[in-house]
N, C-alpha and C positions, 0 to 999 in steps of 0.2 A: 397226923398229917405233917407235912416238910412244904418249908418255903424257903426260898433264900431271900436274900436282899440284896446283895451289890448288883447293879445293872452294866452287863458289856459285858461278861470277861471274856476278854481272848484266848479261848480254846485252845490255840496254838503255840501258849507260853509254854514250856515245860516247870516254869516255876513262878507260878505262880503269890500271889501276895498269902499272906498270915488268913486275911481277914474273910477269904471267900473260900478254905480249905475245911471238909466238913469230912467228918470219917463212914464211909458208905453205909455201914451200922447204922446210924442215925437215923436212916430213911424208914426204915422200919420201927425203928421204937417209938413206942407212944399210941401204935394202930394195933396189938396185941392184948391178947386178954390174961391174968394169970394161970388159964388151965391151958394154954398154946393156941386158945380158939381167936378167932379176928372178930374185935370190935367192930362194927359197921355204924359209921356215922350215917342221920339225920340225907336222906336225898332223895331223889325224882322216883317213880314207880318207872321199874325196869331201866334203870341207869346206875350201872356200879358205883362206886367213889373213886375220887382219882389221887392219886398222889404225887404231887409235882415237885419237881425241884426244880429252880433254874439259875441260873451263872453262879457252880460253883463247883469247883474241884474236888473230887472224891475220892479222898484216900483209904485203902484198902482194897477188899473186895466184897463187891455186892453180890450178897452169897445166900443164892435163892434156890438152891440142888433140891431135890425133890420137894419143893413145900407148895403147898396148896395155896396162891394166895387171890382174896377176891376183887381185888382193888385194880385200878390200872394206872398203872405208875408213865409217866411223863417225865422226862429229862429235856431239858432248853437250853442251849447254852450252856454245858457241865462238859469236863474234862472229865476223865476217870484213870484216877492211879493203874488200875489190875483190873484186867479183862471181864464186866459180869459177868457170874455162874448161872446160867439159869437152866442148865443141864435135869432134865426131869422133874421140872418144874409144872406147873399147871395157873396160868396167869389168866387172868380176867382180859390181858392186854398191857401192852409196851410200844413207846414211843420214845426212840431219840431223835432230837432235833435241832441240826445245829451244834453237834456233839461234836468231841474228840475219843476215839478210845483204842485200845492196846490191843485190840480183839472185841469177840464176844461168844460166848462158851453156851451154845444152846440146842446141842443135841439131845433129841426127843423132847422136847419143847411141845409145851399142850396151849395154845392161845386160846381162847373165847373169841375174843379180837382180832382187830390191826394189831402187824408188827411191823414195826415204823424206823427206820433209819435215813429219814427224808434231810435232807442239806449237814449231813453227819461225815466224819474224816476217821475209817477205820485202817488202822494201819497193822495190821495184821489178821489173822484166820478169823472169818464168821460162819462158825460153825452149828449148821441147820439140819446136819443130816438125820434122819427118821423125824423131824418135828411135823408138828399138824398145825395148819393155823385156817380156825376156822373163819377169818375174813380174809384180808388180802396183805401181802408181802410188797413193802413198797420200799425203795432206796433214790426215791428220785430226788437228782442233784450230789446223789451223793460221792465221796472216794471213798474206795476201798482197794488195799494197795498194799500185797505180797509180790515182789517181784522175783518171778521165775518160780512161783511156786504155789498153791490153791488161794484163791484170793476171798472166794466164797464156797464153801462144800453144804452141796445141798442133796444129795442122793436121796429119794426115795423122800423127799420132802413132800406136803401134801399140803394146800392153799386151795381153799373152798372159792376163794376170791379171784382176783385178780394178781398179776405179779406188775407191779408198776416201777420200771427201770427208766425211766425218760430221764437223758442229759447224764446218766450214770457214768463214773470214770474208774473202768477197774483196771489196774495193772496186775497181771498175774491169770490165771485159769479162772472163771467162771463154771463151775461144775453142779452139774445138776440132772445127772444120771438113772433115771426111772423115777423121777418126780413128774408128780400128778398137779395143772394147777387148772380149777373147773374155772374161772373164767380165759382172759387175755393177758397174753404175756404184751410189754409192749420197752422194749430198749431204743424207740425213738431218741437220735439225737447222739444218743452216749459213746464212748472213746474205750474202746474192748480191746488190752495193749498183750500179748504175752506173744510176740517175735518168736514164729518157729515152734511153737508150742499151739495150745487148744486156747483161744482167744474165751472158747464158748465151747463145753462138751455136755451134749445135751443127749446120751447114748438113751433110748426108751423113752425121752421126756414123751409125755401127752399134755394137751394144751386144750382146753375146752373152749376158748373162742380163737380169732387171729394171733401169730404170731408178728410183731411190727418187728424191722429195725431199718426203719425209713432216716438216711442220713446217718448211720452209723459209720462209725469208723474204724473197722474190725484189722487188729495187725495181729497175726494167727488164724488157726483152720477153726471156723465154725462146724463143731460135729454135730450131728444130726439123725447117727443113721439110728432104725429102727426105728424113730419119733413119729410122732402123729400129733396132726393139727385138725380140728375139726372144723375149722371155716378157713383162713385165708391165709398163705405164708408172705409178707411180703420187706424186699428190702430193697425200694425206691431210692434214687438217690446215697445208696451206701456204698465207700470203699473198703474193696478185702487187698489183704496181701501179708508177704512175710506167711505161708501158709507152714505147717506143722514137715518138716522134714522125712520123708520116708525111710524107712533104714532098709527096705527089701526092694534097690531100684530096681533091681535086674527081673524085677515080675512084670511081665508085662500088660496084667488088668492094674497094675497100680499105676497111681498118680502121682508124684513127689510133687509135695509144694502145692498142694490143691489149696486154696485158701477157704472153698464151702466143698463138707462131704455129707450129701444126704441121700449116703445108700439106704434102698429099702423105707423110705420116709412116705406114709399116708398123708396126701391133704387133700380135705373132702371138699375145700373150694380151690382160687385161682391160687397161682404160686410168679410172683412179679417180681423179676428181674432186671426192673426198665427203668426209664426215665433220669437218666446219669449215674446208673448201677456201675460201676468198676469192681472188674477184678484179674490182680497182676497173679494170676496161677490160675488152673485149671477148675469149673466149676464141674464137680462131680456128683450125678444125681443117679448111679446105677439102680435098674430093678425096682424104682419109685411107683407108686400109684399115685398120679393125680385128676384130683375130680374135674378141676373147672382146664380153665385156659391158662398156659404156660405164654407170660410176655415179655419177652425179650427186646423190647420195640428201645430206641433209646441208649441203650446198655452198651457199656463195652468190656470184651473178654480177650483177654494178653497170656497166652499160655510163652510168648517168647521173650518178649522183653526187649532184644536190641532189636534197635533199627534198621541193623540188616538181616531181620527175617531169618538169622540159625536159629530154631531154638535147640538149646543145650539147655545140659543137667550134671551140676558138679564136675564139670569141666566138659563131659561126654556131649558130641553134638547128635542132634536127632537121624536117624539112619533114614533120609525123606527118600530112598530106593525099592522102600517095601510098601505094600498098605498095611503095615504091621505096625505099631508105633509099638517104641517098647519104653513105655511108662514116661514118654518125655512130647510136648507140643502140645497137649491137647489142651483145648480151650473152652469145647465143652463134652464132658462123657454122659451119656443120657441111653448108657446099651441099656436095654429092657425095659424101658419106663414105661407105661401107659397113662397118656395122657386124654383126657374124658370131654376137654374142650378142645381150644383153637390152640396152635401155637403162632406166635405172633413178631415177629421178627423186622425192625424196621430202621434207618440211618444210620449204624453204628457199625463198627467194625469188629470182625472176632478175628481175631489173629494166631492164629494156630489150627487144629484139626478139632473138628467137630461132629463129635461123636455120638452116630443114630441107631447101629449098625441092626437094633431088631428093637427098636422104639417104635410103638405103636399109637397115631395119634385117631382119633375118634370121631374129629372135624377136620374139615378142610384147614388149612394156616393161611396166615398172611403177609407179603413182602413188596407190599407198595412203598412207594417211597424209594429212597435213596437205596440198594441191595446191600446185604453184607459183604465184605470180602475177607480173606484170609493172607495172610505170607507165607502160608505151607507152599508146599512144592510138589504132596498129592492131595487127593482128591479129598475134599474140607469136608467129608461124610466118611471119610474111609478108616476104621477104625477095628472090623471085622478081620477075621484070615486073609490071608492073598487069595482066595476066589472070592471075593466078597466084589472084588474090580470085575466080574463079569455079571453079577448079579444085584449090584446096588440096592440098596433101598430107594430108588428110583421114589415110590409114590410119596416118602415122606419129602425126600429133598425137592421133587417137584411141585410140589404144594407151599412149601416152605421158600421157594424159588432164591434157595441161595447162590450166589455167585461162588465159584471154584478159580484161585488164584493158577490151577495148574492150565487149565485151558483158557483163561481168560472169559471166560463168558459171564456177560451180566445181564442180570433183571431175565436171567432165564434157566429153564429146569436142563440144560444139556450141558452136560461133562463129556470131553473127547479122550481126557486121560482115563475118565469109567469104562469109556466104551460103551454109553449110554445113546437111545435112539435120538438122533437128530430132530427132535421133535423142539421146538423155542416156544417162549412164551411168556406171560409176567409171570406167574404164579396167581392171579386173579380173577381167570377167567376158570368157573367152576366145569361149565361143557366142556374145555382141556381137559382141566384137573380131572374127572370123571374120564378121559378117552385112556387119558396116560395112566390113570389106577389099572383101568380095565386090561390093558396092555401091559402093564406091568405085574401083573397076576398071570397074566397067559405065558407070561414070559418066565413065571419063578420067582422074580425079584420077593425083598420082604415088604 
């Protein structure tokens, strides 16, 4: 067993005093047996042993690559010269707390445990990819800080637990690419920095309870596509921006600068987008299935930016003569989505084109209150070909009773630049709602 003595050290000296540097070697010897086997000290039925260190600098490397060990080691307050190894390792459990360190080298990593980086300052790659950790994965409070380049690599990582990110500050990608975690992820609070790049790429993730990042502060495109969440996606009060660059502007299903892209994304409850939600780019949620209600209510979406209503894209302004956009304005794309509850839409403004064009909602929506509006110059649903202005998706936007900046009409379902029937209304009233589906069925519409 390892203990230290000096109390306080500042983590963040790079050089530290004579008296608190201890050679990372140490921490192991003494808990060995002479045939390689582990002594197990005197303890509780079904409670490992722990082996703590705390306020002291760790010179070398803690070099743990494939060894079985059964103990769970604790760090408090400890610098570390050289990145631990714990690469194919197989740990009872690991906690740093309050750490500094150069890295952490833990690809296929086998925990029993928690693995703990809670109030810790990692300043380069934490590398988790293939590891298992059969309780939960927690970094809350902590930095971790690669800039411009992986800040955490977690692909195909697998957490029985929970993922607990609250007040997390990462600069750099977040990656975590067909990882499995059977509870909640939850990034409440935290500062998610890589400008133009993947703030959060989460390509396949699955998430066995909600996904949180209420009040986050995401600068880069949260990826998402393929992912599945099995109870609730939500990100209340978060701002996105600075989203990931497109390099193929000239496509016109693409979005440049989207700042959330969650094509093809399952979530089998609500997905909330409200309550001081921002975002300066495009939110793109193509071909999604969602179970519950999509709520927009609160939320605001800026596909333009200035305040005279051009949106432009690397200097190119948006061609607002078509209902064609090509790849620039949009502020929300949601073609093909099916959504299983309400969608919910209420005070806030979307400023750009908002795209429904074969979104299919399940329940009637709601747009009491204050209406949306938009600063496009066509019709704020029109996202579809140019016949799409003769056949609208009349039932969604009727229901959803957004206001169209091209005709000016508010707190009602009729568009003059669609060409849609002069039929007015809140969006509220369900006996409408029900004449104008009916009528927009007989008519074609989606």
């Amino acid at each position: 067993m390892a203990e230290a003595g000096a109390r306080g050290l500042d983590v963040f000296d790079p050089s530290p005093p004579r008296s608190v540097r201890m050679a990372a070697a140490e921490v192991l010897r003494g808990v060995g047996e002479p045939d390689g086997t582990w002594r197990l000290p005197r303890r509780r039925a079904g409670m490992p042993p722990v082996v703590r260190v705390a306020d002291r600098f760790l010179t070398g490397t803690l070099d743990l690559r494939a060894v079985e060990f059964p103990y769970l080691l604790e760090f408090v307050r400890c610098r570390f010269e050289e990145p631990p190894d714990l690469r194919q390792g197989k740990l009872a459990g690991i906690a740093f707390a309050d750490c500094w360190l150069p890295g952490v080298s833990a690809r296929n990593l086998s925990s029993a445990n928690e693995v703990s980086l809670d109030g810790s300052t990692v300043e380069g790659l934490v590398d988790l990819v293939d590891a298992d950790v059969a309780g939960s994965l927690s970094v809350r409070d902590s930095a971790l800080s690669v800039p411009d380049g992986i800040a955490l690599h977690a692909d195909r990582l697998k957490v029985a637990g929970g993922l607990l990110a609250q007040r997390v500050r990462v600069t750099g990608e977040l990656r975590m690419a067909g990882a499995h975690v059977g509870g909640y992820c939850n990034f409440s609070g935290g500062l998610l920095t890589n400008p133009r790049g993947h703030a959060i790429n989460g390509t396949g993730l699955h998430v066995g309870g909600n996904l949180l990042m209420n009040g986050c502060t995401l600068r880069g495109t949260v990826l998402l596509a393929g992912a599945r969440v099995d109870s609730a996606l939500t990100l209340r009060g978060a701002s996105a921006a600075d989203g990931r660059s497109d390099d193929d502007a000239l496509d016109p299903h693409s979005d440049p600068n989207a700042t959330l892209v969650f094509d093809r994304i399952a979530v089998d409850g609500d997905v909330q987008l409200d309550r001081g939600f921002t975002s300066a780019g495009t939110v793109r949620m193509v071909n999604a299935a969602l179970g519950g209600t999509l709520s927009l209510s609160g939320g605001t979406f800026d596909a333009l930016g200035a305040e005279d209503g051009e949106p432009t894209g690397y200097g190119r302004a948006l061609a607002t003569d078509t209902a064609e956009p090509t790849g620039y304005g949009r502020a929300l794309h949601l073609d093909g989505t099916t959504v299983g509850g309400d969608i919910i839409g209420r005070q806030r403004p979307c400023a750009g084109r908002c795209g429904w064009s074969t979104s299919r909602p399940r329940a009637a929506s709601s747009s009491t209150g204050p209406p949306w509006t938009t600063r496009a110059r066509t019709p704020c649903w029109a996202t579809g070909p140019a016949s799409a202005a003769t056949s609208p998706p009349a039932r969604l936007r009727w229901r959803a009773g957004w206001s169209c900046a091209a005709c000016r009409s508010a707190r009602t379902s009729t568009c003059a630049a669609a060409g849609s029937p002069s039929r007015a209304g809140t969006g509220t009233s369900r006996r409408a709602s029900r004449r104008w589906t009916s009528a927009a069925r007989s008519s074609g519409a989606t």
